[in-house]
Structure formats: structure tokens, C-alpha cells
C-alpha positions as CSV (number, residue, x, y, z in Angstrom):
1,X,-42.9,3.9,-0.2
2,X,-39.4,4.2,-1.4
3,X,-37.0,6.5,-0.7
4,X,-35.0,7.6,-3.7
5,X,-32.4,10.0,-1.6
6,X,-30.9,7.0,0.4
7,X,-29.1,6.0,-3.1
8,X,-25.7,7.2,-4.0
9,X,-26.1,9.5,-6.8
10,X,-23.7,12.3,-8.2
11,X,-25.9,15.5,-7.9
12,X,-24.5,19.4,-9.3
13,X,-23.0,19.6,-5.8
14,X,-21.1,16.2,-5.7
15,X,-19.5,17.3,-9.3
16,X,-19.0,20.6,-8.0
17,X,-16.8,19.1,-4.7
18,X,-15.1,16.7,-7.3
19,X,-13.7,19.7,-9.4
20,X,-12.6,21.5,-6.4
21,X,-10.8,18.7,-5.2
22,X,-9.1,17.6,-8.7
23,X,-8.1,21.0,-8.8
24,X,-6.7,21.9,-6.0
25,X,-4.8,18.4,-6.1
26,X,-3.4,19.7,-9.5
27,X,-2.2,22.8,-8.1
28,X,-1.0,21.3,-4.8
29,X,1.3,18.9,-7.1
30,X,2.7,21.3,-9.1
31,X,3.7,23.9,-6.6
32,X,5.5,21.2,-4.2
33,X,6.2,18.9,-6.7
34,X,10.2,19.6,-5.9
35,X,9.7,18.9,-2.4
36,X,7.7,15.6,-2.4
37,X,10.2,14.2,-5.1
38,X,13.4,15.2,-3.3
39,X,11.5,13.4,0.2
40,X,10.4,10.4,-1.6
41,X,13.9,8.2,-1.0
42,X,13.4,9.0,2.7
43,X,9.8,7.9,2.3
44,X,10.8,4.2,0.9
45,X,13.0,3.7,3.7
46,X,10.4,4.7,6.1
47,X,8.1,2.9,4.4
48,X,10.5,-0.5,5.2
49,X,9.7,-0.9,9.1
50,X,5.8,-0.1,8.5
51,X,5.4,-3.0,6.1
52,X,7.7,-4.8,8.3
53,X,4.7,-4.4,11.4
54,X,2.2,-5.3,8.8
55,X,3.3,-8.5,7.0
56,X,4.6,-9.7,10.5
57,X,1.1,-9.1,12.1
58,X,3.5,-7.2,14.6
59,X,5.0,-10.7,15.4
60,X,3.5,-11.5,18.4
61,X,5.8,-13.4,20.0
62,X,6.2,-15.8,17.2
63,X,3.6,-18.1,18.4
64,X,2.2,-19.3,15.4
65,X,0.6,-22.2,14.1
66,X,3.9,-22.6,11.2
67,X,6.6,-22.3,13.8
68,X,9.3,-25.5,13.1
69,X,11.7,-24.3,15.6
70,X,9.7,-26.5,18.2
71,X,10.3,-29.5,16.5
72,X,13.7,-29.2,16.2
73,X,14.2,-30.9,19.5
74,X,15.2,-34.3,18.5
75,X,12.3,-36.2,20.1
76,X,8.1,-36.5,19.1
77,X,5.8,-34.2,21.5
């Protein structure tokens, strides 16, 4: 027997949550909309270090397999 509630399906109340949030994300925009644009420079910069952390991996001590600076030592290893 199969169960037909295990699917993902968008049911009165699911609509009904949507709305609420779409709307309340409308009116939550439009109230602070002065105060999130007049923050947003501040956010790009802090936005620098925290992509810095994530394209890095965090470096990790730079042990990677790509490192050259090991071979720069004149001599085969």
C-alpha cells in the first residue's frame, strides 16, 4: 500500500504560510528599506574576509597538493 502523504505537495495551508511569508517580507522591506541600503557598503566589506575563509578552505597551513614553493630549492626531492 502506498502512502500518498509522504509526497511533497502544496496543500491550502502550505499556500496559506507562503502568503504570510511573501507578505510580511514585503512589508519588512519597505519599512527598513533605508536602513539595509545605508548598511549594505559595510556589508560588502564584511563580506571580503568571509569569502576569504571560504575560497581558502581556511588555508590550513598551506599544505596543499599545488604548493611550488617546495620546489624552489634548487635541487630534485
Amino acid at each position: 500500500m502506498s502512502d500518498n502523504n509522504s509526497k511533497s505537495t502544496l496543500n491550502g495551508q502550505g499556500i496559506a504560510f507562503l502568503l504570510f511569508i511573501l507578505i510580511g517580507g514585503f512589508f519588512l522591506w519597505a519599512e527598513h528599506r533605508a536602513h539595509i541600503m545605508g548598511a549594505l557598503p559595510y556589508l560588502i566589506f564584511l563580506l571580503c574576509p568571509i569569502m576569504h575563509i571560504f575560497m581558502h578552505k581556511g588555508h590550513g597551513g598551506h599544505n596543499g597538493k599545488h604548493d611550488d614553493h617546495s620546489n624552489h630549492q634548487g635541487g630534485t626531492s
